[in-house]
N, C-alpha and C positions, 0 to 999 in steps of 0.2 A: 494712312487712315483705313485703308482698305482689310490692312493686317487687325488694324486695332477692330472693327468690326464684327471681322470674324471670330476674334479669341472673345469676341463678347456673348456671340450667338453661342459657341459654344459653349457658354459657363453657366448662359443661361440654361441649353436642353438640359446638361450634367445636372444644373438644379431642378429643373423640371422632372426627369428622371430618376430623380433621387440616387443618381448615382455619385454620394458623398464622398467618399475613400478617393474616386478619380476625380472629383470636384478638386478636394483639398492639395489633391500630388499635382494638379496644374496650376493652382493659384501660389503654391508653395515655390515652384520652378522658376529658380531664377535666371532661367539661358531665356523664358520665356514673360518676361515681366512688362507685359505692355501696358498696365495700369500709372508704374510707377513712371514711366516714360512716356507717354503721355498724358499727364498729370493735369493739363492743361484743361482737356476735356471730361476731367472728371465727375463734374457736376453734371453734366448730359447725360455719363454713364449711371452714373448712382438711382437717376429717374427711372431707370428701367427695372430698376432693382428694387421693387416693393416689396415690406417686410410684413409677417415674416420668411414669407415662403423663400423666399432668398436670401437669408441671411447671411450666409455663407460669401453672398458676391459681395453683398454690402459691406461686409466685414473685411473683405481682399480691398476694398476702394478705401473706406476709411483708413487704413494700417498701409494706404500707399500715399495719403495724404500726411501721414504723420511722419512719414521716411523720407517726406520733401524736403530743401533748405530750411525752409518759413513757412508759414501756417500762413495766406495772407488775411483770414478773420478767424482769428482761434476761438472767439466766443461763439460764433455760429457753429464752428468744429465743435465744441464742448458741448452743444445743445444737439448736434448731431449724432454723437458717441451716446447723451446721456437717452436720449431715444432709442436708439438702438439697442442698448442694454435691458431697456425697458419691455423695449415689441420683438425682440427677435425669438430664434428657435433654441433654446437649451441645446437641443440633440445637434444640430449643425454650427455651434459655436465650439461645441467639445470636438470636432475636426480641426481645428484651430487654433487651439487654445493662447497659444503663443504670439498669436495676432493682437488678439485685446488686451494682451498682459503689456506688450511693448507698444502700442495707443495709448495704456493706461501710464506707464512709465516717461512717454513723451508729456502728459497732461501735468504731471505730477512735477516733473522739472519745470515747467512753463509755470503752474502757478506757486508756485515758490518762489521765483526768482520774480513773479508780479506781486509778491507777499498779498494772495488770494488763497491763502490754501483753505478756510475753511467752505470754499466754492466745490472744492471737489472732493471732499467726504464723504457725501451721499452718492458719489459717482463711483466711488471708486468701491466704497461696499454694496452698493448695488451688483455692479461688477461681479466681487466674489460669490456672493449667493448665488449669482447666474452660471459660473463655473465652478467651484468645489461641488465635489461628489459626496464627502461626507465631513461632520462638524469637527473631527481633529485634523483635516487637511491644510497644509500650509502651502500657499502661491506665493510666487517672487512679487504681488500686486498688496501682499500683506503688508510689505514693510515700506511701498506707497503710502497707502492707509493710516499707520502710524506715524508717519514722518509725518503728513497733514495734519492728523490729531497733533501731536505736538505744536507744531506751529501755531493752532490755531486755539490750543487749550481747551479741544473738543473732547473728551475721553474716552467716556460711553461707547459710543464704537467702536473704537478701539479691543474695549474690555472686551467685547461681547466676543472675541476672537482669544484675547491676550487668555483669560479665563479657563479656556477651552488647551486642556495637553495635546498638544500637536503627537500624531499617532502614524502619518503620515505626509509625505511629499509631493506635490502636483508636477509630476517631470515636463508637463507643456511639450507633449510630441518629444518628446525622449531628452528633452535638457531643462540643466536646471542649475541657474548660476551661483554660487555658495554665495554668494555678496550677499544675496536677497535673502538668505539664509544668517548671515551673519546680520546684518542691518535688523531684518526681524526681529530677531531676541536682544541688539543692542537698543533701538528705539522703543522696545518692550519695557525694556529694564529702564531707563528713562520714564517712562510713565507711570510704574510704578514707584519708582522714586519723588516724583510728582503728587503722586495723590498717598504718600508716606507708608506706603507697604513697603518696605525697606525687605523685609525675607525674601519675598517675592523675584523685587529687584535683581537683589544679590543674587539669588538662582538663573536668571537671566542673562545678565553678566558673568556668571562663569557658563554658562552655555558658549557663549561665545568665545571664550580663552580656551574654553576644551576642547574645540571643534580638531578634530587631526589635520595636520597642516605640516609641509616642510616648509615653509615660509610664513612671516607674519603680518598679517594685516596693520593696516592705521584705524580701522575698525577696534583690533583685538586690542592695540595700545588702549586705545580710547576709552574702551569697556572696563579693561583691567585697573584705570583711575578711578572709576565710579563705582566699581566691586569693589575696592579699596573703603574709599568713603561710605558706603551706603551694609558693607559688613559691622564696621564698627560702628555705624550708627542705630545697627536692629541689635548689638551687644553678641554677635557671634564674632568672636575674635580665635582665627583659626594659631591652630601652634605655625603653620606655614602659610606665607604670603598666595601660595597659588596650588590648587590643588594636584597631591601627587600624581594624577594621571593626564596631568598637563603636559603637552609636546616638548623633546628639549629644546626644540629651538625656539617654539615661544616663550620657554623660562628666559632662556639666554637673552633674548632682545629685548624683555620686558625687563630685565634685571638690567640691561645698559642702556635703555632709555628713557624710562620711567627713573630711574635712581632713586635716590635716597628720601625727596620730594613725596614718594607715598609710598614705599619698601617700608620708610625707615616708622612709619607710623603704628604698625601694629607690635612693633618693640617699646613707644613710647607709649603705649596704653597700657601696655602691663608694666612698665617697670617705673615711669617719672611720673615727676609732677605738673600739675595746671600750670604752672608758672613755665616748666620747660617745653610743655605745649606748644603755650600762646610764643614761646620765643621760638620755635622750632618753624610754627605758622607763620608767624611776622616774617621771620626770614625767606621765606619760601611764598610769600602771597603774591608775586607779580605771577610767578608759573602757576597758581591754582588759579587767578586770574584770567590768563591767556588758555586755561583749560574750562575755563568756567563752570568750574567747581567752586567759588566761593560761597554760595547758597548750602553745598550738602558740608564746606568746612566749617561754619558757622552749627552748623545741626551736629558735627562731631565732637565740636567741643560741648556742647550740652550733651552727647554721649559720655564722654569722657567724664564729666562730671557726675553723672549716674554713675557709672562703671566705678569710682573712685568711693563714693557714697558705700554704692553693693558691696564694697570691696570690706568696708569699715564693719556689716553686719558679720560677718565670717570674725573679727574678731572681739568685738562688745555685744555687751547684751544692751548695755545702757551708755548713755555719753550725752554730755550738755551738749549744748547746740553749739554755743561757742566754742569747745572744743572740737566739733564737726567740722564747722566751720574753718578753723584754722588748720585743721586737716585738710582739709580738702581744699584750702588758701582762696575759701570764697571772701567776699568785699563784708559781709555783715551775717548775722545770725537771721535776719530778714529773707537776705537770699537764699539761705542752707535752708531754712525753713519755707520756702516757694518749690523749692527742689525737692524737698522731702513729703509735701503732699503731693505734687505733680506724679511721684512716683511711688505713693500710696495707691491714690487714686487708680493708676495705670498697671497696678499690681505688678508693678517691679520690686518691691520690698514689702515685709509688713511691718508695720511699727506704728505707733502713737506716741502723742506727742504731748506733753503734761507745760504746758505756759506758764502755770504758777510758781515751778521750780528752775524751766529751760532747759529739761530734760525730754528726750529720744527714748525711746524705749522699744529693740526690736524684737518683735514677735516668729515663731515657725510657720508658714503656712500653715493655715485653716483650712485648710482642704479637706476634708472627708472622703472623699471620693466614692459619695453614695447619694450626693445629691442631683434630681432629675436632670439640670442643665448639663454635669459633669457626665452622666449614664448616656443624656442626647450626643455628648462631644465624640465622646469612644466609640458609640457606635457609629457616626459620622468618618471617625477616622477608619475605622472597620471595612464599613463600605468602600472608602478609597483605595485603599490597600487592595480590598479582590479584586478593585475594578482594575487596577493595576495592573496584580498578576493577569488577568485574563487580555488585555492589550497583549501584554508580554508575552503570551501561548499564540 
């Protein structure tokens, strides 16, 4: 007890003294870690530790309660952490950082597996605002964040990050685990598949297939099922399944584990038909199933359907509906024509539609490309572009 005392007095003067840099190399030291070994008296210690001007110790006692077996009242822990994010120091939490990122990642497991996660989204982005340094920084606490939001079908938050081109890495005292790196852009991509940005998605999901790697994650599997579906669902259907600057050995493991089940689907949207589809999917539904992908297989085959439709403008100008229809081996001229405004509407084609004959009639884009919304678009794209390059310099 006598030890534990004094490594107290001492962390306090260090705080008192503002001597941060020797504050954090003694709380960091693990030949010397009397918090987490005497864990018992931590609530005693913590008293002494008034915030903010100590934030630093308080941050070493919390992140030694969280490396305990068991939390014995995690909800008071939670109310503890979310105060402390709240009142402590910025400048003495960034000696640190890797303290509340692995607090936050304890918190993060615990209400998940209590299916509470929308408990701790405002905790956990609290959190980031208090540590990133600038708005394209990415923390291993990000893909916390996201995993909650999913669970809890919160989004917003999420976005407000997801939005933002990451430009930068938060090493948390010189490390930085790629998981959290890969999880980020994999639960990203999720979310934007969720709220039906499907481009978006897809860019996300190959972030993580492309990541260099001599080994392959269950992450990178994972990603590359839903860059699969969520490609041919925004209608960018690449001539190859994974992009050429893909690692070989995640070609090779994604090409023997994944098989045929989603390889074989970007061959069937350019060459078959709806009917070889829906048999291709029936056969293969118990594994989109057990991947739980039956949500985005159901939005493919309504891609596919478009796709098959787009496909039919390239070679008519004009065509009954029933002939459409039987093209495209929908159920009635009812459905072709649900299809065919859906994707007026959504300016995937142009064409009109004459009822009194049951005739289609496809049109060129109308585009001018000199009206104000179109002059607002390009200059919009302009801007992104420099901002781009100037990241990139």
């Amino acid at each position: 007890m006598a030890t534990l005392d004094q490594f107290v007095v001492n962390i306090r003067q260090l705080s008192t003294d503002g001597k941060f840099s020797d504050l954090a190399q003694t709380l960091s030291n693990p030949s010397i870690d009397h918090l987490s070994k005497n864990i018992q008296y931590i609530d005693s210690i913590i008293a002494t530790f008034p915030l903010p001007d100590y934030s630093m110790c308080m941050l070493a006692c919390l992140h030694a309660i969280a490396k305990a077996p068991n939390i014995p009242n995690f909800d008071a822990f939670l109310s503890q952490v979310d105060n402390f994010i709240q009142t402590s120091s910025a400048e003495q939490v960034q000696y640190l950082p890797q303290y509340l990122c692995e607090i936050c990642h304890v918190i993060t497991e615990q209400l998940r597996k209590e299916n509470r996660a929308r408990l701790g989204v405002p905790i956990l982005y609290r959190a980031i605002e208090l540590l990133r340094r600038e708005p394209g920084q990415l923390l291993s606490i990000h893909s916390d964040l996201y995993q909650l939001c999913l669970l809890c079908q919160w989004f917003e938050p999420a976005l407000t990050y997801l939005d933002a081109d990451i430009v930068d890495i938060n090493r948390e005292n010189g490390k930085f685990d790629v998981k959290h790196l890969l999880l980020a852009y994999y639960y990203g991509g999720m979310i934007y598949a969720c709220i039906k940005q499907f481009d978006r998605a897809g860019n996300f999901f190959e972030n993580v297939i492309t990541v260099p790697s001599q080994a392959t994650s269950a992450i990178a599997i994972e990603a590359y099922k839903k860059y699969v579906l969520v490609k041919l669902i925004s209608g960018s259907i690449p001539a190859n399944p994974l992009p050429t600057y893909t690692s070989r050995t995640v070609q090779q493991t994604i090409g023997s584990v994944c098989g045929a089940q989603y390889t074989e689907l970007f061959n069937i949207f350019n060459n078959q038909t709806l009917a070889q589809f829906d048999e291709f999917v029936n056969r293969h539904r118990d594994q989109y199933a057990r991947d739980r992908n039956l949500g985005l297989i159901k939005q493919t085959r309504t891609a596919f359907i478009c796709n098959s439709i787009q496909q039919l403008t390239k070679t008519f100008l004009t065509v009954s509906l029933k002939d459409l229809a039987n093209r495209v081996q929908l159920q009635s001229t009812t459905e072709a024509e649900r299809y065919l405004l859906d994707m007026i509407e959504n300016e995937q084609i142009f064409a009109s539609i004459n009822k009194q004959d049951g005739m289609v009639i496809f049109h060129g884009s109308p585009e001018k490309f000199d009206a104000n919304n179109m002059l607002a678009k390009l200059q919009d794209e302009t801007e992104k572009r420099m901002q781009a390059e100037k990241q990139l310099r």
